[in-house]
C-alpha positions in Angstrom: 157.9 -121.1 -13.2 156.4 -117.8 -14.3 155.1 -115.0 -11.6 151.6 -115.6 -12.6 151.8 -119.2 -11.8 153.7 -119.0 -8.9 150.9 -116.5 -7.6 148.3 -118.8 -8.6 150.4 -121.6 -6.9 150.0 -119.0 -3.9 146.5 -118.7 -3.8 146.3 -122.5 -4.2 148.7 -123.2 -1.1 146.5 -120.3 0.8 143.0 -122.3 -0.2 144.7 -125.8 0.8 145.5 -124.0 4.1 141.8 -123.2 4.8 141.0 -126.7 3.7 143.9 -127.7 6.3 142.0 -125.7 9.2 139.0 -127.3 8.6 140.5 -130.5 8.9 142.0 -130.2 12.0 138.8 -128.8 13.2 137.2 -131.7 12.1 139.6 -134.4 13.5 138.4 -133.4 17.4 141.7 -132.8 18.6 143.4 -135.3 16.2 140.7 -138.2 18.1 139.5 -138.9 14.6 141.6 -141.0 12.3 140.4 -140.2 8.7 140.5 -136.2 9.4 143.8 -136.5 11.2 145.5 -138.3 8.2 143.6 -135.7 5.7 145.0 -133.4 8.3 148.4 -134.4 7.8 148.0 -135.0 3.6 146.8 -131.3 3.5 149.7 -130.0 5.7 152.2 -131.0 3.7 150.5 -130.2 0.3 150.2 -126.5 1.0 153.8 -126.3 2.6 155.2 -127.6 -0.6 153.0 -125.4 -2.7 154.0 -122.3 -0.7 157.6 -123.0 -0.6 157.5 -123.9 -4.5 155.4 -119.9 -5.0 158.2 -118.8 -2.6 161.2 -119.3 -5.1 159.9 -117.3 -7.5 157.7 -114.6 -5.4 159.0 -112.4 -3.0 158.9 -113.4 0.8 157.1 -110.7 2.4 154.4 -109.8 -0.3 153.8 -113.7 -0.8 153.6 -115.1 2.7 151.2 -112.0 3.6 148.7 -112.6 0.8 149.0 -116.0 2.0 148.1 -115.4 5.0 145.5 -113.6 4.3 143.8 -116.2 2.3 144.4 -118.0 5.0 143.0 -116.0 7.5 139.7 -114.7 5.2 139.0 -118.4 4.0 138.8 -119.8 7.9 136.6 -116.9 8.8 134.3 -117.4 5.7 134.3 -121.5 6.3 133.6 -120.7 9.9 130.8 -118.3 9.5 129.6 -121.0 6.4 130.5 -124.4 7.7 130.7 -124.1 11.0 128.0 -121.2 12.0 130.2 -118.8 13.7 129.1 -115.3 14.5 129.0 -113.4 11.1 128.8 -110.1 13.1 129.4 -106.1 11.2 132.4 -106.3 13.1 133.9 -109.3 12.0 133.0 -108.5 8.2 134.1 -105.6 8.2 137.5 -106.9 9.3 137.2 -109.2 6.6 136.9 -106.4 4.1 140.1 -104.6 5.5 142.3 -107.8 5.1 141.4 -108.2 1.8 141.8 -104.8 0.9 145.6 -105.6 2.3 146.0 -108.9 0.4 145.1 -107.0 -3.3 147.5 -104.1 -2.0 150.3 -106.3 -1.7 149.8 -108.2 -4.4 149.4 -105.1 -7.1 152.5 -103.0 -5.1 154.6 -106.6 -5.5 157.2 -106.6 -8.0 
């Protein structure tokens, strides 16, 4: 696999984990059967994308950027999805971490 698409793979894997949050949020403490069992499909799916980006990427620069999908696309779904607070604070957090994620990923490799 190439380094660009193991960093799309990446990004994939970090979008799948927001997808993953949402899910779990939706299954009501894993009460629901149909979001639990999305739940579970989405869990997996983004641990084997990850682990597949994390053979060719390396560790530290990858799982951050991950993260921070991670982190920045459960913000934006809550503050979308789920009306949470979108306070100045909270954005401009936002703006920070992704400021970090694109530092990573152009000072990686």
């Amino acid at each position: 696999m190439s380094t660009n698409n193991a960093w799309a793979l990446l990004v994939f894997s970090g979008l799948v984990d927001v997808a993953w949050a949402a899910s779990v949020k939706m299954s009501a403490g894993y009460t629901r059967f149909g979001w639990t069992a999305t739940s579970i499909v989405l869990l997996i799916l983004f641990i084997v994308s990850l682990g597949r980006a994390l053979q060719v990427l390396p560790v530290g620069s990858a799982y951050a950027v991950w993260t921070g999908i991670g982190a920045v696309g459960s913000v934006a779904l809550g503050i979308l999805v789920f009306r949470e607070a979108a306070t100045a604070a909270r954005l401009i957090w936002i703006a920070v971490t992704l400021v970090g994620i694109v530092g990573l990923k152009t000072t990686s490799m």
